[in-house]
MIRODREN-561720 format. One line per field, with one value per residue: residue number from 1; residue in three letters; chain; x negated, y negated, z of N, C-alpha, C, CB in turn. Coordinates in Angstrom, 1 decimal, decimal comma. Each point is the difference from the previous one (the first is absolute). Glycine has a CB too. Layout:
<zamis>
n	c(NUM;...)
res	c(ALA;...)
chain	c(A;...)
n_c1	c(X;...)
n_c2	c(Y;...)
n_c3	c(Z;...)
ca_c1	c(X;...)
ca_c2	c(Y;...)
ca_c3	c(Z;...)
c_c1	c(X;...)
c_c2	c(Y;...)
c_c3	c(Z;...)
cb_c1	c(X;...)
cb_c2	c(Y;...)
cb_c3	c(Z;...)
</zamis>
This chain:
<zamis>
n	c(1;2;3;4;5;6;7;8;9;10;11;12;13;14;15;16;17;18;19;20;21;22;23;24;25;26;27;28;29;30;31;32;33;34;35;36;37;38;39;40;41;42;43;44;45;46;47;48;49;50;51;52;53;54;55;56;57;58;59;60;61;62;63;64;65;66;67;68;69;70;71;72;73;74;75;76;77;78;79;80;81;82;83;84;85;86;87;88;89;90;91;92;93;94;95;96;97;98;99;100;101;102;103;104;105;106;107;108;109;110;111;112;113;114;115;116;117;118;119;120;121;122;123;124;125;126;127;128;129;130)
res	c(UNK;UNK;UNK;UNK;UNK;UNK;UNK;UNK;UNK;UNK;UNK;UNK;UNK;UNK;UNK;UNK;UNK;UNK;UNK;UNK;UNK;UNK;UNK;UNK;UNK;UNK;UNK;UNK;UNK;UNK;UNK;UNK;UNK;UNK;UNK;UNK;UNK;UNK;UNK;UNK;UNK;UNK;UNK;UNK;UNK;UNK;UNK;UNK;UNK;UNK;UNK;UNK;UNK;UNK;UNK;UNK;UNK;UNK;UNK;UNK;UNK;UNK;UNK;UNK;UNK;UNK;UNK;UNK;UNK;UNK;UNK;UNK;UNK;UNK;UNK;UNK;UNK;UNK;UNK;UNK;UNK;UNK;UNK;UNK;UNK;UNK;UNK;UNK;UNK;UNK;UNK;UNK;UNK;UNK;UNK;UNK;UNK;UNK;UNK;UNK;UNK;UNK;UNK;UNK;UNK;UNK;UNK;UNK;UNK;UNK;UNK;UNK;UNK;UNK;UNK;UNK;UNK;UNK;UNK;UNK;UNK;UNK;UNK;UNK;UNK;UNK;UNK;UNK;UNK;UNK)
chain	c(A;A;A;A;A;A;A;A;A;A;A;A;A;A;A;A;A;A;A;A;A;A;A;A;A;A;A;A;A;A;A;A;A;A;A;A;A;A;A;A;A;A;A;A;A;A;A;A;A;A;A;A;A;A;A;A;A;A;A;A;A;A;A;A;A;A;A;A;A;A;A;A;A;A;A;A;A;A;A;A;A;A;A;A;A;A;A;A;A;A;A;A;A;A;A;A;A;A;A;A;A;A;A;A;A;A;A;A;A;A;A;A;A;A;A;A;A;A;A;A;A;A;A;A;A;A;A;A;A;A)
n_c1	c(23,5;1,2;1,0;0,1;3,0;0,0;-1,1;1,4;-2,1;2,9;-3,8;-2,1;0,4;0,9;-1,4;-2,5;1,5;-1,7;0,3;3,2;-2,6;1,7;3,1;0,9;-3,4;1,5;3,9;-0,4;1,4;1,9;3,1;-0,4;-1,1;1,6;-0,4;1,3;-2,4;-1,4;-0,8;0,7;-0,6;-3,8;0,7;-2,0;0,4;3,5;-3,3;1,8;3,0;0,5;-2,5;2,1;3,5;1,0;2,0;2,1;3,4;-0,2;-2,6;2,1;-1,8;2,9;-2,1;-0,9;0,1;0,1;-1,2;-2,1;0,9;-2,0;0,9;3,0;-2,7;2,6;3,6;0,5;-2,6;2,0;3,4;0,6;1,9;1,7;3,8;-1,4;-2,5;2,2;-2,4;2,7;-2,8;-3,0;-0,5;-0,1;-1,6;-2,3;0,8;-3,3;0,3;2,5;-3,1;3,1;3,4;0,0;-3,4;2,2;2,7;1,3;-0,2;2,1;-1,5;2,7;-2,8;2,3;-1,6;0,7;1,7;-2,5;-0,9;0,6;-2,5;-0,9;-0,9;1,5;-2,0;2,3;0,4;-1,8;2,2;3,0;2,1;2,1)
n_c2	c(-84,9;-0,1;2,9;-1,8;1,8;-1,8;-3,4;0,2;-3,8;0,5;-0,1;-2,7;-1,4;-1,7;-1,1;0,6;1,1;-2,8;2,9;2,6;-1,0;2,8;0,9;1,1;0,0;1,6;-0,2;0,5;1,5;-4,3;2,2;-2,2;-3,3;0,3;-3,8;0,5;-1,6;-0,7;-2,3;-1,1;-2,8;0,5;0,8;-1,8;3,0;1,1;-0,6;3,6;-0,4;2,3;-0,6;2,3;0,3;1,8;0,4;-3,7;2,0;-2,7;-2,6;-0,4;-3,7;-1,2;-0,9;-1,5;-2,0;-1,3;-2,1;1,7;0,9;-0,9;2,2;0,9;0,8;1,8;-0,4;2,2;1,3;1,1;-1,2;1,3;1,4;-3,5;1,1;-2,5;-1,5;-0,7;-2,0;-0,3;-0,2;-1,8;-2,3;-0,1;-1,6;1,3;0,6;-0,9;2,7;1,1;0,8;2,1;-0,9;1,3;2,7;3,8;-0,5;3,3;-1,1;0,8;-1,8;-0,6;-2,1;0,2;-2,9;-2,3;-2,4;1,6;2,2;-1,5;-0,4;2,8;-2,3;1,8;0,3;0,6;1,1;-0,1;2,5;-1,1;1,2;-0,3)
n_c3	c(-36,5;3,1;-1,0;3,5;-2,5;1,8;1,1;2,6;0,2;3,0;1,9;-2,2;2,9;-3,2;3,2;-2,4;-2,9;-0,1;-1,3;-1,0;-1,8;-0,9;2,6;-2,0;-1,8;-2,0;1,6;-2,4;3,1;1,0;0,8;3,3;1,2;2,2;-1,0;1,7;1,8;-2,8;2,4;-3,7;2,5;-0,8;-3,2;-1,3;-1,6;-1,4;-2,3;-1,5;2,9;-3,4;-1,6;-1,9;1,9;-2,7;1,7;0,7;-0,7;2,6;-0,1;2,7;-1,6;1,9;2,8;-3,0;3,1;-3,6;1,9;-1,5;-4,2;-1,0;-1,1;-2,0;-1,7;-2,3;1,2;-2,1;-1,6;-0,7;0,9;-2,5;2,3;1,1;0,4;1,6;0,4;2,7;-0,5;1,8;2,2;-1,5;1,9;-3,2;2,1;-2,1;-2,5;-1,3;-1,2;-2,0;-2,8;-0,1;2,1;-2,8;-0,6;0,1;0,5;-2,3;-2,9;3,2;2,1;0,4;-0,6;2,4;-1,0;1,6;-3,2;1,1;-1,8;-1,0;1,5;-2,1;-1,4;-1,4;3,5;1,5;-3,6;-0,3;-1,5;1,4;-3,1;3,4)
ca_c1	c(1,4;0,9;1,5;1,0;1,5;0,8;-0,8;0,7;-0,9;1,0;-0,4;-1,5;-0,2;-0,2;0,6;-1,5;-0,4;0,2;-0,4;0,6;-0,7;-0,2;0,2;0,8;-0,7;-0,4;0,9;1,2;1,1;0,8;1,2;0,6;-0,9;0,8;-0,6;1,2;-0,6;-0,9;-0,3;-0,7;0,3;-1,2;-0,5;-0,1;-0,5;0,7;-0,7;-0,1;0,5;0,6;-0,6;-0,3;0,6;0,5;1,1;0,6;1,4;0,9;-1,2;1,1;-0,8;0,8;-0,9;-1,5;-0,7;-0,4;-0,5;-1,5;-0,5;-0,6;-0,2;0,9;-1,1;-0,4;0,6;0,8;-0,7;0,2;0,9;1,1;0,9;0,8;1,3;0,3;-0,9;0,7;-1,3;1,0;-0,1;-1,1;-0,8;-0,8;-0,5;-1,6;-0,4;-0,7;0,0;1,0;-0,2;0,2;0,6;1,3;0,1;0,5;1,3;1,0;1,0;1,1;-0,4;1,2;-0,6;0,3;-0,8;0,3;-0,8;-0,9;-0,7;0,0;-1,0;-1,9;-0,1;0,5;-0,2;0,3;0,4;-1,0;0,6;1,0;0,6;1,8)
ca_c2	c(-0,1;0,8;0,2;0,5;-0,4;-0,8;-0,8;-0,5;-0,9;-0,8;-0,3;-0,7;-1,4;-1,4;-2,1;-1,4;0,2;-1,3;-0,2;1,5;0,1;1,6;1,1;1,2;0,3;1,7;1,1;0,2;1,3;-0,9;0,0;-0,5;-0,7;-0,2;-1,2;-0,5;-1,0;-0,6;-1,8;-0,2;-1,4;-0,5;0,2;-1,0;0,5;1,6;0,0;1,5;1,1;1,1;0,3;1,4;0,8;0,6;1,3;-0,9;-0,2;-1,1;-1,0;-0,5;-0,8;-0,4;-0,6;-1,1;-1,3;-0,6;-2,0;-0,5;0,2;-0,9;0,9;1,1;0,4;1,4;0,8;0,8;0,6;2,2;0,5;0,6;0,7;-1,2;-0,5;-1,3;-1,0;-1,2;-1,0;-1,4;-0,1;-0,6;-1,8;-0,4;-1,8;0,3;0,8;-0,4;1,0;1,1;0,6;1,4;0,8;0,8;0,0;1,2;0,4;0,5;-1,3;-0,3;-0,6;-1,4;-1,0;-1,0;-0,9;-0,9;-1,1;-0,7;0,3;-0,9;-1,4;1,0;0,2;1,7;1,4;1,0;1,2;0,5;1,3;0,2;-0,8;-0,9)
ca_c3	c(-0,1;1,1;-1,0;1,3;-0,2;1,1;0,5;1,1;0,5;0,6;1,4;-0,1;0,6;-1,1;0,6;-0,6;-1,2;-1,5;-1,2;-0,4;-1,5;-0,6;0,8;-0,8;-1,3;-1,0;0,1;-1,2;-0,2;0,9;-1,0;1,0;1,4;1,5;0,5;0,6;1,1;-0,2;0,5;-0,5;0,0;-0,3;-1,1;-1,2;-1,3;0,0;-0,9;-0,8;1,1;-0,4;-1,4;-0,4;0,3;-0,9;0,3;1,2;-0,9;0,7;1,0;1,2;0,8;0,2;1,5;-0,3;0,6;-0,8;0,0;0,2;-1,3;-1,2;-1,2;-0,6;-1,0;-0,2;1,3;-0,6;-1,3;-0,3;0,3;-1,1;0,6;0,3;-1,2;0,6;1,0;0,0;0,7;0,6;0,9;-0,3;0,1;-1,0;0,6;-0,3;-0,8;-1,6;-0,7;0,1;-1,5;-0,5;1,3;-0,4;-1,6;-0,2;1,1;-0,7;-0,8;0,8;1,3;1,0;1,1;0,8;0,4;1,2;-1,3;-0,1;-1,4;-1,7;-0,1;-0,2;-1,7;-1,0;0,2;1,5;-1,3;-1,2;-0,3;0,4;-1,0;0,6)
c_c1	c(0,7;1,3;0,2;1,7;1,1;-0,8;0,5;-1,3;1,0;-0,8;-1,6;0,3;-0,8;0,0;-1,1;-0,3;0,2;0,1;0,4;-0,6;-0,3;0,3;0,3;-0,5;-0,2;0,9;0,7;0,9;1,4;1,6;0,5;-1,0;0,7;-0,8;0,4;-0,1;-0,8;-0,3;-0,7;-0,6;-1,5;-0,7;-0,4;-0,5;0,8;-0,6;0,0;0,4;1,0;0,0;-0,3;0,9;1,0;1,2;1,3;1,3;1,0;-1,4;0,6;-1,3;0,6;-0,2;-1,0;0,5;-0,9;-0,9;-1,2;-0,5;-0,3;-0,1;1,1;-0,3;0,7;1,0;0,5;-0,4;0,3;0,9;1,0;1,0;1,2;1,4;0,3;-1,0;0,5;-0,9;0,8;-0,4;-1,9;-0,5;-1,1;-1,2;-1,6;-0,5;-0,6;-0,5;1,1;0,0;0,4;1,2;0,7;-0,8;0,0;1,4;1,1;0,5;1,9;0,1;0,7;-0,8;0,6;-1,0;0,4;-0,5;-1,7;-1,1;-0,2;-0,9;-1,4;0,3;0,0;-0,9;0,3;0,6;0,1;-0,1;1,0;1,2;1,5;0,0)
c_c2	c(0,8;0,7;0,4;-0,3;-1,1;-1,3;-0,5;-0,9;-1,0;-0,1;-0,7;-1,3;-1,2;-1,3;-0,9;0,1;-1,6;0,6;1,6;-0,1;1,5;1,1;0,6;0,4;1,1;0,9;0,2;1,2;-1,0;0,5;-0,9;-0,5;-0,6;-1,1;-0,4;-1,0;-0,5;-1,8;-0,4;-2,0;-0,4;0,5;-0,8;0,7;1,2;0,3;2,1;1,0;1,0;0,3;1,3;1,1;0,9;0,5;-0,8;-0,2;-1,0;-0,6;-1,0;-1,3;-1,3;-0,7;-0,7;-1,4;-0,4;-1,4;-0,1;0,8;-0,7;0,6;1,6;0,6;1,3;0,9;1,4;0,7;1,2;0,5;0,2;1,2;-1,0;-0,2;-1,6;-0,5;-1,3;-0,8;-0,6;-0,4;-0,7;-1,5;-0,1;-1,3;-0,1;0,6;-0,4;0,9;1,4;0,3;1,8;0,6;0,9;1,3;2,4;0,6;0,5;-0,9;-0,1;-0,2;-0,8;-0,2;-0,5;-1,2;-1,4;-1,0;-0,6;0,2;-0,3;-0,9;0,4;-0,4;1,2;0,9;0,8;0,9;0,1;1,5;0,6;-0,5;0,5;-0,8)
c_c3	c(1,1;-0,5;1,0;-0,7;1,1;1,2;0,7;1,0;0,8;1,7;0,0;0,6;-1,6;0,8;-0,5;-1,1;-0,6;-0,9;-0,2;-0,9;-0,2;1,0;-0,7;-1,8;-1,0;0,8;-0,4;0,5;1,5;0,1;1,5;1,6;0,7;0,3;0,9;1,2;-0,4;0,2;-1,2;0,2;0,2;-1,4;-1,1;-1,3;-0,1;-1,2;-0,2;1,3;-1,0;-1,2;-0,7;1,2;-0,7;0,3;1,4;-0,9;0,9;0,7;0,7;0,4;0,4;1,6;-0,4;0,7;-1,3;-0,1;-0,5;-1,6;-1,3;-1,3;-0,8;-1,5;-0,6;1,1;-0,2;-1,3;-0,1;0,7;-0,8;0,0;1,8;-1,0;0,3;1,1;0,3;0,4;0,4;1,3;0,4;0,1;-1,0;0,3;-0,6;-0,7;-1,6;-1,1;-0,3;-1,5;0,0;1,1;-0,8;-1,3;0,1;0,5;-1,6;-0,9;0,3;1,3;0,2;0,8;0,7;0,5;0,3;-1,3;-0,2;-0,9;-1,0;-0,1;-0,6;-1,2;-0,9;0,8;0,7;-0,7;-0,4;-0,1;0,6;-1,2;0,5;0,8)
cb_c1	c(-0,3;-0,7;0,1;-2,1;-0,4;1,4;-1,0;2,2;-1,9;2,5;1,7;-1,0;-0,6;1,4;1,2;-1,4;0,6;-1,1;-1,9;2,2;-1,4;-2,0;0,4;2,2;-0,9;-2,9;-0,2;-1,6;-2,6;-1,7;0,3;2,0;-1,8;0,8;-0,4;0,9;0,4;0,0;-0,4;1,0;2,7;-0,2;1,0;-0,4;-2,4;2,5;-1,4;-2,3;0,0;1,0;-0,9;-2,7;-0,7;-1,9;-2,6;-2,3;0,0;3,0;-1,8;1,7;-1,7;1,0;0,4;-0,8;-0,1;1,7;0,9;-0,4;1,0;-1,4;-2,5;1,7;-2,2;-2,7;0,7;1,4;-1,6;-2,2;-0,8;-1,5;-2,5;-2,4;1,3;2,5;-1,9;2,0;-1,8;2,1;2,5;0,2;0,3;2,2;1,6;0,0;1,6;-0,7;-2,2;1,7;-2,4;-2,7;0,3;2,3;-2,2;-2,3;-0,3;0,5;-2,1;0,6;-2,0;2,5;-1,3;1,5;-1,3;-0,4;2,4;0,8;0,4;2,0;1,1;-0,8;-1,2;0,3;-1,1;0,5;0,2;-1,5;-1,8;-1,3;-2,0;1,2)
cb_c2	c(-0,3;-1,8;0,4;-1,0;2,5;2,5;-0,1;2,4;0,4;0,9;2,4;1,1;1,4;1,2;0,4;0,0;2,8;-1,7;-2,3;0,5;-2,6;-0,9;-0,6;-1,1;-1,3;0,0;0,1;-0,7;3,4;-2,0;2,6;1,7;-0,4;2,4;-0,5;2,1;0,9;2,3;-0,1;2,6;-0,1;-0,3;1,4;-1,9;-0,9;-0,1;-3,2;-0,5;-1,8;-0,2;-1,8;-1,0;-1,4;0,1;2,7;-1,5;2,8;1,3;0,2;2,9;1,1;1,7;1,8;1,1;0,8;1,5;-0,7;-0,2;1,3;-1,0;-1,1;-1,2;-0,9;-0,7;-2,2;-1,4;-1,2;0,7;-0,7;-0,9;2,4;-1,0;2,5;0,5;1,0;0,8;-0,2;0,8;2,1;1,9;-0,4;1,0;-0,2;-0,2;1,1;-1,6;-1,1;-0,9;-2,0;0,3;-1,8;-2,8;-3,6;0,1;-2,5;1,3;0,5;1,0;0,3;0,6;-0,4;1,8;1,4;1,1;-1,0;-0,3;0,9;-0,1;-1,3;2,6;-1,7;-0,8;-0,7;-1,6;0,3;-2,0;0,3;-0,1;-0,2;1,6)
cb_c3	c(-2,5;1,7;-2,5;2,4;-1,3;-0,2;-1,2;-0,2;-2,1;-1,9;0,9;-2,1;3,3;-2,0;2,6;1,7;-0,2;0,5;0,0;0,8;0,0;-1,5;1,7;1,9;1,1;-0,7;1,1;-2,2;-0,7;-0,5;-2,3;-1,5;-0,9;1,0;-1,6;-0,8;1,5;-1,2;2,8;-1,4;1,1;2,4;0,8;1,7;-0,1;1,2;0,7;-2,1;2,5;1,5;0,6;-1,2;1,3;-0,7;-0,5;1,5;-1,2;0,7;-1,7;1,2;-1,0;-2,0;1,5;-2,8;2,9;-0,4;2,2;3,3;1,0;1,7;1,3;1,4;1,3;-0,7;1,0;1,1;-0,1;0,0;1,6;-1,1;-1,5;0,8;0,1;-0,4;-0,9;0,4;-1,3;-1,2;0,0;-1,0;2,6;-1,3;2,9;1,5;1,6;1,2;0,7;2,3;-0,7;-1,1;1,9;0,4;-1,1;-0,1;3,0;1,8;-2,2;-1,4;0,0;0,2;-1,0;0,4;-1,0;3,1;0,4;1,8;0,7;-0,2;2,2;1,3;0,5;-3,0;-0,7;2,2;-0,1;0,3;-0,6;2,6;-2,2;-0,2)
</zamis>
């Protein structure tokens, strides 16, 4: 487990990554993160990238690139110091797995999301109850 608090990742190169799956994984003491450049436009897997992040209270992912993603699995689990999350800026087009993205999160979490989410099936909010 890490209990880094803070996390400024505004100078990591990201242009070739495909696969973030479980980066920010178990940083429960997490409260504050700086994305803000993060490239994610080759990425196809975000699958438990901020899984159990517990203590994450704002999340700006607002430069994500989303086209080539397949996987969103577990993305958001355990973020229960989550108030708002805007996803609007999320492509969805390629996107097939997304059991649990949402599940443990705050029961006062504001989802901003794009219609297209609706087409998933329940499990992206499985134990998400708003």
């Amino acid at each position: 487990m890490l209990f880094i608090k803070k996390l400024n990742m505004n100078y990591f190169n990201t242009n070739t990554v495909t696969n973030i799956m479980s980066m920010l994984s178990n940083c429960s003491s997490l409260k504050v993160l700086n994305l803000n450049n993060f490239n994610t436009i080759n990425a196809n897997d975000m699958s438990y990238m901020f899984f159990r992040c517990s203590a994450l209270q704002e999340l700006n992912l607002n430069s994500f690139n989303t086209i080539n993603v397949i996987n969103m699995s577990y993305m958001f689990d355990g973020c229960s110091s989550l108030k708002e999350l805007n996803l609007n800026n999320f492509n969805t087009n390629n996107l097939t797995y997304m059991s649990g993205m949402f599940s443990k999160c705050s029961d006062e979490l504001k989802l901003k999301l794009k219609s297209k989410f609706n087409e998933f099936k329940k499990e992206a909010f499985e134990e998400y109850k708003n």
